[in-house]
C-alpha positions in Angstrom: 17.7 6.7 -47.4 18.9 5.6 -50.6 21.5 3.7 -48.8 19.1 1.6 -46.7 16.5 1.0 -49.7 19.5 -0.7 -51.2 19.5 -3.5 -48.4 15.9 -4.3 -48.3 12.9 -5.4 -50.4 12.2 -3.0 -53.1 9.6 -0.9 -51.4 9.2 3.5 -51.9 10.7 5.5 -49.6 7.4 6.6 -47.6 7.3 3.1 -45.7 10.8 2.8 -45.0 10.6 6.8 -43.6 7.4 5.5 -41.5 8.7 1.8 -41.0 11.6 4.1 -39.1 9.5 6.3 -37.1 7.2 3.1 -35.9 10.4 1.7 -34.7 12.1 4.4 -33.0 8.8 5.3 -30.9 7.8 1.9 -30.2 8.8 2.4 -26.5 6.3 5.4 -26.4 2.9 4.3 -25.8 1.4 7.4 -26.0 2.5 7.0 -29.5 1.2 5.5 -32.7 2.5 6.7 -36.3 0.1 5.2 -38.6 0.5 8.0 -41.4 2.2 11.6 -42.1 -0.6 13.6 -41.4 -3.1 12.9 -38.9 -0.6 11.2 -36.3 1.5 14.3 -35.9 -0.6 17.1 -34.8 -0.4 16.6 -30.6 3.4 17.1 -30.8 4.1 14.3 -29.0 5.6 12.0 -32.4 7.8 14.3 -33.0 9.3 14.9 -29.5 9.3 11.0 -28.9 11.4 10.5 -32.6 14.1 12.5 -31.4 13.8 11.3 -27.9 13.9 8.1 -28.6 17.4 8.4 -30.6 18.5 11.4 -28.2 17.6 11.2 -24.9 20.0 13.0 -23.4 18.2 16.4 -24.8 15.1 16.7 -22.6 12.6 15.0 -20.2 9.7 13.3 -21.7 7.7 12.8 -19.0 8.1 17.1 -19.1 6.6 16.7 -22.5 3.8 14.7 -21.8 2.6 16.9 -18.9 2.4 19.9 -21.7 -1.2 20.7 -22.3 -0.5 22.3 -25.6 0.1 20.4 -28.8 1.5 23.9 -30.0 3.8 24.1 -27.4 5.2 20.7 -27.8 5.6 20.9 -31.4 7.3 24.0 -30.8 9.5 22.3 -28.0 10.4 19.6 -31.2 11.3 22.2 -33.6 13.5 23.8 -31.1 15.7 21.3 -30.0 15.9 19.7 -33.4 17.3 23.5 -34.7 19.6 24.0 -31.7 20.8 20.6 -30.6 20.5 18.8 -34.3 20.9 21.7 -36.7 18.3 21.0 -38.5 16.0 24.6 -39.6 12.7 25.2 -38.1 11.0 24.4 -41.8 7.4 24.6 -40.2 5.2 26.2 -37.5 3.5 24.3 -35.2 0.2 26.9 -35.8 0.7 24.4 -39.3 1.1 20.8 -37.8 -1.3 21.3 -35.3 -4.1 21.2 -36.9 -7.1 18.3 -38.1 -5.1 17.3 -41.1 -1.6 18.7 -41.5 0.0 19.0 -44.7 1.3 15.2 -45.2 4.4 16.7 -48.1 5.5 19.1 -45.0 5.8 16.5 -42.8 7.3 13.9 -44.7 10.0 17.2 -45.7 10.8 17.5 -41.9 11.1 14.0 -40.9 13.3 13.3 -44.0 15.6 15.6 -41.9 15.3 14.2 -38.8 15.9 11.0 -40.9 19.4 12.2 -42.1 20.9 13.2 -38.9 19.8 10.8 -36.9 20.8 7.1 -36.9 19.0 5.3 -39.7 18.5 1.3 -38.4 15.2 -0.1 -40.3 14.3 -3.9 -39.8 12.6 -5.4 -42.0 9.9 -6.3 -39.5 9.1 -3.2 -39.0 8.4 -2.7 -42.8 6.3 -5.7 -42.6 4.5 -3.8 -39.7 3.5 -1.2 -42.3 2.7 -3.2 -44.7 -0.3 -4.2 -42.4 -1.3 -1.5 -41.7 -4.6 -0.9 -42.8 -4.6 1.3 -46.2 -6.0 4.9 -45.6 -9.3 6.6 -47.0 -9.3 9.2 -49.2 -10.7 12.0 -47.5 -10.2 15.2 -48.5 -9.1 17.8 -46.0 -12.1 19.6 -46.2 -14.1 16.6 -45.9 -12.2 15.5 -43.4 -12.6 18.9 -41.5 -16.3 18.3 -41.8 -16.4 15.3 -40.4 -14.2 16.3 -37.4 -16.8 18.5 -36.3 -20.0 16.0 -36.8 -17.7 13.3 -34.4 -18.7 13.0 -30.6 -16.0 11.5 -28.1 -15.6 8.6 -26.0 -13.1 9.5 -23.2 -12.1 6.6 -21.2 -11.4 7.8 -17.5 -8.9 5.6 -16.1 -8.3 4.9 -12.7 -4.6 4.2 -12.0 -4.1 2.5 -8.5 -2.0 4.0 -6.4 -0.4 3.3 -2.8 -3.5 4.9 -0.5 -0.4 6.3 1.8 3.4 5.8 3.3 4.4 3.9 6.3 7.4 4.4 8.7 9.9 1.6 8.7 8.4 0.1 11.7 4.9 -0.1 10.1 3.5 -2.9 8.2 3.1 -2.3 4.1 -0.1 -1.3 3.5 -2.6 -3.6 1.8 -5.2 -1.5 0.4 -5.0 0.9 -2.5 -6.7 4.3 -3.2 -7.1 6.8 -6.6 -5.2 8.1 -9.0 -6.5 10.2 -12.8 -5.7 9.7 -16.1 -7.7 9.9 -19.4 -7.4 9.0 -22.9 -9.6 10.0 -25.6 -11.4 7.7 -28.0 -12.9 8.7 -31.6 -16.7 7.5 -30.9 -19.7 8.7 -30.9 -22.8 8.8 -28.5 -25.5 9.4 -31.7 -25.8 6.9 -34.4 -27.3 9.1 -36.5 -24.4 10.8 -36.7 -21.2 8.7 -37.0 -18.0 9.5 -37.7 -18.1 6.5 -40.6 -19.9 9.5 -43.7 -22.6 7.4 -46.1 -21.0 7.3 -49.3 -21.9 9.4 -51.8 -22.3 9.8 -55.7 -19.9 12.4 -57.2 -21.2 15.2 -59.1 -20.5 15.4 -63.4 -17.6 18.1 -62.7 -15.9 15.4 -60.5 -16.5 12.4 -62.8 -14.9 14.4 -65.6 -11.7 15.0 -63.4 -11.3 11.4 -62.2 -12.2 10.1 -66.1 -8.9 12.3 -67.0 -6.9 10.9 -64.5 -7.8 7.1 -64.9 -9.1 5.3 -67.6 -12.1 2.9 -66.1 -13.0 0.0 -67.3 -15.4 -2.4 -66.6 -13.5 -5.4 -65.3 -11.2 -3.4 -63.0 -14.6 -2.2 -61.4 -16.1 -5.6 -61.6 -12.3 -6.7 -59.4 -12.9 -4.1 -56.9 -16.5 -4.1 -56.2 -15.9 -7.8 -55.9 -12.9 -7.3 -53.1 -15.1 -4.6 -51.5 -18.4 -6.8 -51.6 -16.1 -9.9 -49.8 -15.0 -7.6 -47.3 -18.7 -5.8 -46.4 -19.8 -10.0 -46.1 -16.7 -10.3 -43.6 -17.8 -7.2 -41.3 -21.4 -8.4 -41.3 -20.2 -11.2 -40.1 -18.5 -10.0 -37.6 -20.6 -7.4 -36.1 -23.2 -10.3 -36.0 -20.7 -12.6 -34.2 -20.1 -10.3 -31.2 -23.6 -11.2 -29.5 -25.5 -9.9 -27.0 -24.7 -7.2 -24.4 -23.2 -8.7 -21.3 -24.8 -7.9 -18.0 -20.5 -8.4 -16.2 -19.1 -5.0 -16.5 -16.2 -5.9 -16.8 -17.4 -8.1 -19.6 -19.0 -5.1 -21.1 -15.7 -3.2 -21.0 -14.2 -6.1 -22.9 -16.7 -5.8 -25.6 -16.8 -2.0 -25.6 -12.6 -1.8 -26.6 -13.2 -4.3 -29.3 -16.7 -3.2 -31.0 -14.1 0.1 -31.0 -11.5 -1.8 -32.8 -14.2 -2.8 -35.1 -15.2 0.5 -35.4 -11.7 1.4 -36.3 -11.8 -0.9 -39.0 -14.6 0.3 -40.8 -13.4 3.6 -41.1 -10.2 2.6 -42.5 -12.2 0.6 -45.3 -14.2 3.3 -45.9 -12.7 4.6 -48.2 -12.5 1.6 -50.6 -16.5 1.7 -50.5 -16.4 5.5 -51.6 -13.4 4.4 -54.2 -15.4 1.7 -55.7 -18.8 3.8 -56.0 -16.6 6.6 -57.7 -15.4 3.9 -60.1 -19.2 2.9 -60.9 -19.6 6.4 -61.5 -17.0 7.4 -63.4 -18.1 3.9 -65.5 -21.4 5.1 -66.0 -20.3 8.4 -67.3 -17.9 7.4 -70.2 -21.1 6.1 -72.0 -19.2 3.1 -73.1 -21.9 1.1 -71.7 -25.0 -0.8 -72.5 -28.0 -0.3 -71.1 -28.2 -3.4 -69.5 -24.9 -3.0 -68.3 -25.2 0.5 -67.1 -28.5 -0.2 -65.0 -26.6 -3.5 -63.7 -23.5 -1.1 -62.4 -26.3 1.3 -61.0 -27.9 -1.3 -59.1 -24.9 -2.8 -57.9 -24.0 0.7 -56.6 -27.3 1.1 -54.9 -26.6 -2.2 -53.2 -23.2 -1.3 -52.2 -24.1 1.9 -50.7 -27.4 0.4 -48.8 -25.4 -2.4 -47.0 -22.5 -0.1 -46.2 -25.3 2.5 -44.6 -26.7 -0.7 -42.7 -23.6 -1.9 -41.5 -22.8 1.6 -40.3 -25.9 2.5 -38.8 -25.8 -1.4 -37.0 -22.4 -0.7 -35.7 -22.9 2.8 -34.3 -26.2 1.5 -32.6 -24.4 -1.6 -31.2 -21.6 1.1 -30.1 -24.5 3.3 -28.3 -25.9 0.2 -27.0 -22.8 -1.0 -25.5 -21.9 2.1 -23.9 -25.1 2.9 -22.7 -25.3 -0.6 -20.8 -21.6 0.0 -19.5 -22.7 3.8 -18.1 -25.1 2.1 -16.0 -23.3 -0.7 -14.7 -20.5 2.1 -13.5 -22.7 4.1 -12.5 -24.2 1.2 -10.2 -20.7 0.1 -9.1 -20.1 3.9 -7.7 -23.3 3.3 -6.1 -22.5 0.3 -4.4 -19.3 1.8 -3.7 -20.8 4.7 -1.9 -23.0 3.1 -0.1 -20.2 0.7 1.2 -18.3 3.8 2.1 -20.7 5.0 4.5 -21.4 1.6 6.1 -18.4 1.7 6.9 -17.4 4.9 7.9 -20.5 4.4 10.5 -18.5 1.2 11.8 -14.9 2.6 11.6 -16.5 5.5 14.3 -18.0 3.0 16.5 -14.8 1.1 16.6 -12.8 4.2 17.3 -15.0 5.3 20.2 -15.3 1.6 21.9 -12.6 2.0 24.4 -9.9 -1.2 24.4 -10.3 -3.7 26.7 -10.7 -3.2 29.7 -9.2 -6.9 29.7 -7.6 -9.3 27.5 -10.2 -10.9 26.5 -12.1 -8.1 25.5 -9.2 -6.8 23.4 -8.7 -10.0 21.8 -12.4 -9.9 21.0 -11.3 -6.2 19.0 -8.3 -7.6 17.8 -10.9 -10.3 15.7 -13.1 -7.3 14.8 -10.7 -5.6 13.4 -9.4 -8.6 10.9 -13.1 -8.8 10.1 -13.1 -5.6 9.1 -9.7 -5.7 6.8 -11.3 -8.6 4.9 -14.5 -6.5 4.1 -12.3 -4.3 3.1 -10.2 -6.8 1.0 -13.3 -7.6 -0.9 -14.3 -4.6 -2.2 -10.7 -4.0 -3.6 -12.2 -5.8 -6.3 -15.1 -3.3 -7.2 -12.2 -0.4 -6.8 -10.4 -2.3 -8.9 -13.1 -2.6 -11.5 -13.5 0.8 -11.2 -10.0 1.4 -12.6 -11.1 2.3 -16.7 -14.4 4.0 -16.5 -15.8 4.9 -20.2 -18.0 8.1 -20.5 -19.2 9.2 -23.9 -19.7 12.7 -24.4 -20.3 15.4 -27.1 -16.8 17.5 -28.1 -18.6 20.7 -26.8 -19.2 19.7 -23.6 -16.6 17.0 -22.8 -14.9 18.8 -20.4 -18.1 19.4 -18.2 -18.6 15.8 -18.2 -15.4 14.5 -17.4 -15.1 17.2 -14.7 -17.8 16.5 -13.0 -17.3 12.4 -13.1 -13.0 12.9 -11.9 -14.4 14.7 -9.2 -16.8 12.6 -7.9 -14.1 9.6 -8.6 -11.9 11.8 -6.3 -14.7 11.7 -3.5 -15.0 8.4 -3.7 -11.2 7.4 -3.5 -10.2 10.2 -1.2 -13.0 8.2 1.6 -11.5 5.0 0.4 -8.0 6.0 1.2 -8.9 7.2 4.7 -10.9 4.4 5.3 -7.6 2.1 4.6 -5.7 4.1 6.5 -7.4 4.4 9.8 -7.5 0.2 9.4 -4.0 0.4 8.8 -2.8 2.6 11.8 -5.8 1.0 14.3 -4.3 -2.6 13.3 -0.5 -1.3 14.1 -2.2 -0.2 17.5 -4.3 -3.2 18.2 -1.0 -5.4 17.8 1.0 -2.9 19.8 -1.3 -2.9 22.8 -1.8 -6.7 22.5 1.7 -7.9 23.0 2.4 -5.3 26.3 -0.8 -6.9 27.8 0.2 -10.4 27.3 4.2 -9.1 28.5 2.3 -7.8 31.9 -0.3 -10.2 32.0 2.6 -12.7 31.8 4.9 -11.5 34.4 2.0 -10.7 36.6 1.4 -14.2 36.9 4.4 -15.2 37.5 4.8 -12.6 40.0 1.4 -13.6 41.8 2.7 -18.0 41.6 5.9 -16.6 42.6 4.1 -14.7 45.9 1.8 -17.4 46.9 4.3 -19.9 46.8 6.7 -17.7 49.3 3.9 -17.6 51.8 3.3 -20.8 51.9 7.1 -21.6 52.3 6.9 -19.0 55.5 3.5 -20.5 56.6 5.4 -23.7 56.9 8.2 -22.8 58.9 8.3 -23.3 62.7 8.6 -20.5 65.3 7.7 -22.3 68.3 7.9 -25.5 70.3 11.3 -26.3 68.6 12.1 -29.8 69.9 15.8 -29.4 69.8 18.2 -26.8 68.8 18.6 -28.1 65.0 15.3 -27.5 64.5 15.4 -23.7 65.8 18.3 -23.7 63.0 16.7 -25.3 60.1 13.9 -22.5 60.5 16.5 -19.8 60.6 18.0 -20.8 57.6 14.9 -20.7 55.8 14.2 -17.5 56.9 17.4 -16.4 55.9 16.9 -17.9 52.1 13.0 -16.3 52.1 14.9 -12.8 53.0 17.3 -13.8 50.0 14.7 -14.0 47.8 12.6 -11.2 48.2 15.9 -8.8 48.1 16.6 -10.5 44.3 12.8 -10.5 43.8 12.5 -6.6 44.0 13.5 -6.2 40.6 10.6 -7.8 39.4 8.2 -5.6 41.1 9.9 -2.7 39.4 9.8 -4.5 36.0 5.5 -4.7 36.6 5.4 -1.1 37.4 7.5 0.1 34.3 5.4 -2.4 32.0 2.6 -0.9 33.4 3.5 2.5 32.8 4.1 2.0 29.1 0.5 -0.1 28.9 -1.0 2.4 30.1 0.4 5.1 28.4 -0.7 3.3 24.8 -4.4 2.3 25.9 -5.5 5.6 27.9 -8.6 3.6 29.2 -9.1 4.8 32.7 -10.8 1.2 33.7 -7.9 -0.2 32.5 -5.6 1.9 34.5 -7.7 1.4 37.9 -7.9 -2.3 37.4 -4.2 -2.3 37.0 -3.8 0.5 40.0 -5.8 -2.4 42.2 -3.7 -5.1 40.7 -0.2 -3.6 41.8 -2.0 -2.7 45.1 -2.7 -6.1 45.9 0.7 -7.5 44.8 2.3 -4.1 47.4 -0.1 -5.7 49.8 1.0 -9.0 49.4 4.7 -8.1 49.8 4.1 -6.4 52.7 2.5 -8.9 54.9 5.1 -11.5 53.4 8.0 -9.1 55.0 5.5 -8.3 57.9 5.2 -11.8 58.5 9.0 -12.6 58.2 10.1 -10.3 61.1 7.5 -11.4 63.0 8.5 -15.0 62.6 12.2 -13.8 63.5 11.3 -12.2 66.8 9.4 -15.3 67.8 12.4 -17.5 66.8 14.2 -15.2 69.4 12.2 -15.4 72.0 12.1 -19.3 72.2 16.2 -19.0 72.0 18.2 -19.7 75.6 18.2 -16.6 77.8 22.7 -17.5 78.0 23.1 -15.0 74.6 19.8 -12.5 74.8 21.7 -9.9 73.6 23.2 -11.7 70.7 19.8 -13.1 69.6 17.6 -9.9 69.8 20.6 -8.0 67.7 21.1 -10.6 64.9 17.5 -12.1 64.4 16.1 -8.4 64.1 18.8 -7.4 61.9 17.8 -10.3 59.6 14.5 -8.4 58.8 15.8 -4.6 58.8 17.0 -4.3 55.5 14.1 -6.2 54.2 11.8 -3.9 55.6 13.7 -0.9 54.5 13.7 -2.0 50.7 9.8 -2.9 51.1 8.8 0.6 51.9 11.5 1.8 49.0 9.2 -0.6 46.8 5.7 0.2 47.9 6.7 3.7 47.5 8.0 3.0 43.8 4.5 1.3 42.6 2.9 4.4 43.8 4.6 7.3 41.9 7.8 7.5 39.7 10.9 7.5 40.9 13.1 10.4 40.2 15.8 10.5 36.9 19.1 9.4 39.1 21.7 11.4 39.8 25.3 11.5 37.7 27.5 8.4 38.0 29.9 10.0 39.3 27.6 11.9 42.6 26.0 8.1 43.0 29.2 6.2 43.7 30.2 8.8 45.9 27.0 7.7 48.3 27.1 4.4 47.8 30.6 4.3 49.0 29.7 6.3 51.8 26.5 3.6 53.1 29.1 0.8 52.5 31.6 2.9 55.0 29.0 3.3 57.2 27.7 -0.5 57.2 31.0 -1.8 57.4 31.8 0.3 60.8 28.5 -1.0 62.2 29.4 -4.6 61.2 32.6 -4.6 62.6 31.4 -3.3 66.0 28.7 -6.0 66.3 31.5 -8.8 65.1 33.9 -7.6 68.1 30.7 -7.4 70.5 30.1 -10.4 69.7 33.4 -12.2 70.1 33.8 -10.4 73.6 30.4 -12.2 74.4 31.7 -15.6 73.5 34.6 -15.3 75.4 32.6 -14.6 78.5 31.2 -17.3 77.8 33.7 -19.5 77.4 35.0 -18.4 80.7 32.1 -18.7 82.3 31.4 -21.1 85.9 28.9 -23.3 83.8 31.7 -24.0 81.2 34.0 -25.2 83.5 31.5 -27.4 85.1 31.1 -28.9 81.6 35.3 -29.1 80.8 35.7 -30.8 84.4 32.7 -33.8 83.7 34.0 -34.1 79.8 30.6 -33.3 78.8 30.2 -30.7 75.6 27.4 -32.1 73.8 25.2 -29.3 75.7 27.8 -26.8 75.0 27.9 -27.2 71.6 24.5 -27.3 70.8 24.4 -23.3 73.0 27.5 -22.2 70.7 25.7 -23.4 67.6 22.7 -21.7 68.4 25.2 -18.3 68.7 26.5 -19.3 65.2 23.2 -20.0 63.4 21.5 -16.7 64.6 24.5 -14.6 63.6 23.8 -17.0 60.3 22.1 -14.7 58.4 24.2 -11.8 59.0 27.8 -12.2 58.5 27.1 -13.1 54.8 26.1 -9.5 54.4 29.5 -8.6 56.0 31.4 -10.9 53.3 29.8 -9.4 50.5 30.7 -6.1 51.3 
């Protein structure tokens, strides 16, 4: 220590040791060193000192959570022996306690000081020198007073995260309860403040100070003069904070700082009781006039009669303050319950309005619901007000109190959390449910613009009263194309049904799924007269064809419409139940290579039949009638006729 004195302003040892101390536990909120007495009884300086230098040693946070001062001072004492060496000079039976002895505390931390690294700035010795100069208080006076003090115990209400989302889940936006508190030196009773009226001293003490300290009447005249400017100040400044707020949160503001003020007072206390000891003492070395002495004993009389004003002002202001705050919480809870149940009476009417059963109507939720999440939004700000709630209560039954307010804070916050997360998880639903319907409302249209405009194509085309033979062909090929389409068309059908599925499967609204039921009913229906239709249209096309190939025509036209036929019962089948899982690869190709086998021998057949046919025709009587008068035209148009109805089937037999 000797070695850092050396380096900064002359100052004694004491405020470099708790210049040091401020410094290391800085970082420790929980934390204040303002002296080497009172500030060391929780255990907690002492563990934050040598945490704060050695961190490695223990958790803090493991600290904090102890209940005990005793057991955290004895934590301190322990790892400072076995992990710094340094002996276990006191028992925390003697540090915790109302006033610890300040020469055994300054002994231990003097060790701590010496093994520990020893960095002072002089900043942090200007800190102390600010620091406001301590009464003298006795220990025993000071025990008395601990037990005429009530306590303010702030009740603070951290916000925390109401609850966790999965990955795929929007963050949450609403926030829920959490309970801390921290104790305040106040008091509910003005009568009975922890600021103690001054008081005259009796002879026996007069005669001990008189030995100590020679009095004189100028130093007295110096201090009642500093104390007098001071008293002035403080009247000035209890008069300056004003009138009670009706804002709570206003109130709050002016509740922490009439408790600074508070704080202030009773660290200038103790110059009031030093001066009025000085007037005393003064008085009793009968040095004095008689003038003189009454003129001290009035001055006293003064002193001590505004001090007893300005205290009892400030604890009635502090009563006042808190008694206005009480009932602006208490109205805020209120409010906040009532909220609470208006809202737990909507969330369940919400919940059992089913969804939909159309669009629209889900939409129409969909804007309820964002309704509801900025109600919700808004009175985040009375939770949020909610956060520090101050209670005063008396030190015997504190704990009753507080008890009884955490758990009714709990209530409160265990309703608002549910409450944000049923909005939450309906929202995620609502958003879910939204985009499938607009997916299957979207490729139902397309689906039902995609029908309507096949059946006109099919109403248009001619099967009857051909004029010529191009004509019969130009409506064959179009038939052909339509039988195209609907065979790469059958995939969307089995798209509808699977999107359907999965809606359904979300929503569980049986409305929903019967108007949906009807929906792929009518599209089945649809398909089925469109392929209906189709073959019929073929087998009138073949009737109107020459009676010179009937065979060929009633074989190829009919064929045209088989397969689409087939697949159209496969498909009506599929919109009606589930298909089942398909079997392995390896099974499947086998069939599938077995139907090709099968349709290739068929094909092949029909292709020889039907070249044996065109050579009969070729050799035919009527075709030599035609070589001999060098007239084809006719013949042609009869062979193109064979070609165009066999059109539509031998691009099935090239694909394979």
């Amino acid at each position: 220590m000797k070695n850092i004195m050396a380096g900064l302003q002359q100052t004694n040892s004491e405020k470099i040791l708790l210049s040091w101390v401020r410094q290391s536990t800085r970082n420790y909120p929980q934390v204040n060193v303002i002296n080497f007495t009172t500030s060391w009884s929780d255990g907690l300086a002492l563990n934050a000192l040598i945490h704060s230098h050695r961190p490695d040693l223990f958790d803090w946070n493991s600290v904090v959570c102890q209940q005990s001062a005793t057991q955290r001072l004895e934590h301190a004492f322990n790892i400072a022996k076995y992990q710094l060496g340094i002996e276990k000079l006191l028992d925390p039976e003697d540090v915790a306690t109302t006033y610890p002895d300040k020469k055994s505390i300054l002994m231990y931390v003097t060790s701590l000081f010496q093994v520990l690294p020893q960095q002072v700035s002089i900043e942090a010795i200007q800190e102390v020198e600010m620091l406001p100069r301590p009464s003298k208080v006795t220990r025993e006076e000071h025990f008395q007073l601990h037990h005429q003090m009530h306590y303010s115990q702030q009740i603070t209400v951290s916000l925390a995260q109401g609850y966790e989302r999965t990955p795929s889940s929007p963050k949450p936006r609403f926030k829920s309860y959490a309970y801390t508190q921290a104790a305040y030196v106040t008091t509910s009773d003005p009568t009975r403040s922890p600021l103690p009226s001054q008081h005259l001293e009796t002879p026996d003490d007069i005669g001990r100070s008189s030995m100590e300290t020679e009095v004189t009447l100028d130093s007295y005249q110096t201090a009642l003069e500093e104390v007098l400017s001071w008293l002035l100040s403080a009247e000035d400044t209890l008069q300056a904070q004003g009138e009670i707020s009706n804002d709570v949160e206003e109130v709050k503001e002016q509740f922490h700082t009439h408790e600074g003020y508070m704080m202030d007072l009773t660290s200038h206390q103790g110059r009031v009781g030093n001066v009025l000891q000085l007037g005393s003492q003064l008085i009793g070395t009968g040095k004095l006039s008689e003038d003189e002495e009454t003129e001290v004993q009035e001055q006293m009389n003064l002193l001590n009669s505004r001090w007893e004003c300005l205290r009892v002002a400030s604890m009635e202001k502090q009563s006042n303050l808190h008694k206005v705050l009480m009932d602006l919480q208490n109205q805020q809870l209120k409010e906040l319950n009532d909220w609470l149940t208006k809202t737990e009476e909507r969330t369940r009417k919400m919940e059992k309005e089913p969804l939909g059963p159309d669009i629209e109507d889900l939409k129409r939720q969909v804007q309820q619901h964002k309704v509801l999440q900025e109600d919700l939004e808004q009175e985040q700000v009375r939770v949020n007000s909610l956060t520090h709630m101050v209670v005063v209560v008396d030190e015997s039954g504190g704990d009753q109190a507080t008890a009884a307010l955490e758990e009714q804070l709990k209530v409160l916050g265990d309703r608002w959390a549910n409450i944000c997360r049923w909005t939450e998880d309906r929202w995620v639903l609502l958003q879910d449910i939204l985009l499938k319907w607009q997916r299957f409302t979207e490729e139902q249209c397309l689906f039902s613009a995609w029908l309507s405009e096949k059946e006109d194509a099919l109403n248009k085309i001619h099967t009857t009263g051909f004029k010529d033979q191009s004509e019969m062909l130009s409506s064959l090929q179009k038939l052909a194309v339509l039988k195209t389409d609907l065979e790469k068309k059958k995939q969307t059908m089995d798209k509808l049904c699977s999107l359907n599925q999965d809606l359904l499967s979300t929503l569980k609204n049986t409305l929903v799924a019967q108007k949906m039921e009807a929906w792929l009913d009518n599209f089945a229906q649809r398909w089925d007269n469109l392929v209906q239709k189709l073959e019929k249209s073929s087998a009138q096309i073949s009737q109107a064809v020459p009676t010179t190939q009937p065979s060929l025509t009633q074989t190829t036209v009919m064929e045209t419409v088989t397969m689409v036929t087939t697949r159209e019962q496969i498909l009506v089948k599929h919109a009606q139940e589930e298909l089942p899982p398909p079997p392995p690869q390896k099974k499947r190709q086998i069939i599938v290579d077995s139907e090709i086998r099968k349709r290739l021998d068929v094909d092949i057949t029909e292709l020889h039949s039907w070249i044996t046919r065109s050579e009969a025709v070729l050799q035919s009587p009527e075709f030599a009638i035609y070589r001999k008068e060098g007239n084809f035209s006719d013949l042609k148009e009869k062979v193109n006729v064979g070609y165009a109805l066999n059109f539509m089937y031998f691009p099935k037999f090239c694909c394979l």
